[in-house]
N, C-alpha and C positions, 0 to 999 in steps of 0.2 A: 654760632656766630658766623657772620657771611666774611669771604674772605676780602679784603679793600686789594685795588690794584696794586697796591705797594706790599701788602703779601703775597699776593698771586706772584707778583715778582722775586721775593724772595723764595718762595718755595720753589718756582723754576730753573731761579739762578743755583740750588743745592743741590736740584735734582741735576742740570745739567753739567753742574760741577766735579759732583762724581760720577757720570757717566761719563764724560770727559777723560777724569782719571783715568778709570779704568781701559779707557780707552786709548789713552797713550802708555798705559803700563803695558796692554799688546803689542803695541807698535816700540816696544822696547826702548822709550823715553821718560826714565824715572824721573827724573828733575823736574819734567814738564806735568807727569803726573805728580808729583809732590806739591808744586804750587795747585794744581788743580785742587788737591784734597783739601792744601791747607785752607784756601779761599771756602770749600765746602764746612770746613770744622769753624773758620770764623764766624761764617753766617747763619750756622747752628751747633752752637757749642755742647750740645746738650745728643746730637744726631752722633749715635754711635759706631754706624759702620763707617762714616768718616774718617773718626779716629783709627780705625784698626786699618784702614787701608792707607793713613797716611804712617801706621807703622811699619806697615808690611815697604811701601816705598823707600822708609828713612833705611830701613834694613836693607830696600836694593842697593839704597847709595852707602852702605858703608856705615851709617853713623848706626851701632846696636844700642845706646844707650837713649839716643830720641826716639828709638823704634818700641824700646822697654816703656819709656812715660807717655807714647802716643795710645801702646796695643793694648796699658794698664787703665789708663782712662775711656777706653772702650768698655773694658770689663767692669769696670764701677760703673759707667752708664746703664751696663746692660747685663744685669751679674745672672740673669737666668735666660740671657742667649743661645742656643742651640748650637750653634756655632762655635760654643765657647772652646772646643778640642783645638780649631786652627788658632785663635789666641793665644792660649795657651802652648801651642808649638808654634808661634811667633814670637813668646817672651822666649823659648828653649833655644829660636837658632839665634836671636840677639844677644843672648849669653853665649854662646857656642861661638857666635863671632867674635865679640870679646875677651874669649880665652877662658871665659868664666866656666868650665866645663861641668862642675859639679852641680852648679844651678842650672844650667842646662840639662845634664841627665837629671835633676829634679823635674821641670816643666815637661819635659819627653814623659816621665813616669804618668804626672798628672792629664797629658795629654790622652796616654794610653789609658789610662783611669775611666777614659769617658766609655771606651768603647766603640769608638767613631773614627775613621783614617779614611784616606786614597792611598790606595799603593802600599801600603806600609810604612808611608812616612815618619809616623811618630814614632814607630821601632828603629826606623834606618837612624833618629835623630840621637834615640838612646843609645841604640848600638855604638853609631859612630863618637858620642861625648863619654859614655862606659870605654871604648879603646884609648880614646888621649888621655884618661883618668891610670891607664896598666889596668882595667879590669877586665881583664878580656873574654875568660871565661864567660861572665854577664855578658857581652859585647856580642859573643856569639849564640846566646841563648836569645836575645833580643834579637837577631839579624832572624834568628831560625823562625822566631816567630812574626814576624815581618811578613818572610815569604809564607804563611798559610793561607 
């Protein structure tokens, strides 16, 4: 199917939406990247890294509960994403922001599950939701294994 200029338009405006995004989430302007995504997630509801980059945003600004129903409708878009370890440790620090600790150290678990991190993040995320839980022992089996 050849594309009409009014897709060619559309596809631009999605791409340049979340390039955009991402581009003012560098320049350390979440707000401005959060409209960018969401304009990106309106114009294709169905385009998954949208959604998880406008959770990852909702989570810069505070809100962990839009960043849970943004980074979850990512993963039902795209349930055999590769990616899927940073989702899954962006539903863990939106619980972890929320005080929800335990569902936190659950997504940390699933996160580490994949086999996939930078840094050790998904351990530092267990570690740190395992220490607000009093489990510390766990807290620092997880930190040890972090740094390997």
């Amino acid at each position: 199917m050849p594309l009409s200029g009014a897709r060619i338009q559309a596809v631009w405006s999605l791409i340049t939406g979340c390039r955009g995004g991402f581009l003012l989430r560098l320049r350390h302007r979440p707000e401005a990247a959060h409209d960018a995504f969401r304009v990106a997630t309106d114009l294709s509801p169905s385009f998954a890294p949208s959604h998880a980059q406008l959770g990852a945003t909702a989570l810069e600004l505070g809100r962990p509960d839009e960043a849970i129903e943004a980074v979850s409708r990512a993963m039902r878009l795209s349930p055999r994403d590769p990616w899927s370890f940073e989702s899954l440790r962006a539903k863990g620090w939106a619980h972890f922001a929320a005080r929800r600790y335990e569902d936190a150290a659950e997504y940390a678990k699933h996160s580490v599950a994949t086999g996939r991190s930078y840094g050790g993040y998904n351990w530092f995320l267990l570690a740190t939701s395992l220490a607000h839980l009093d489990r510390l022992e766990e807290a620092e089996a997880a930190l040890r294994e972090g740094e390997k």
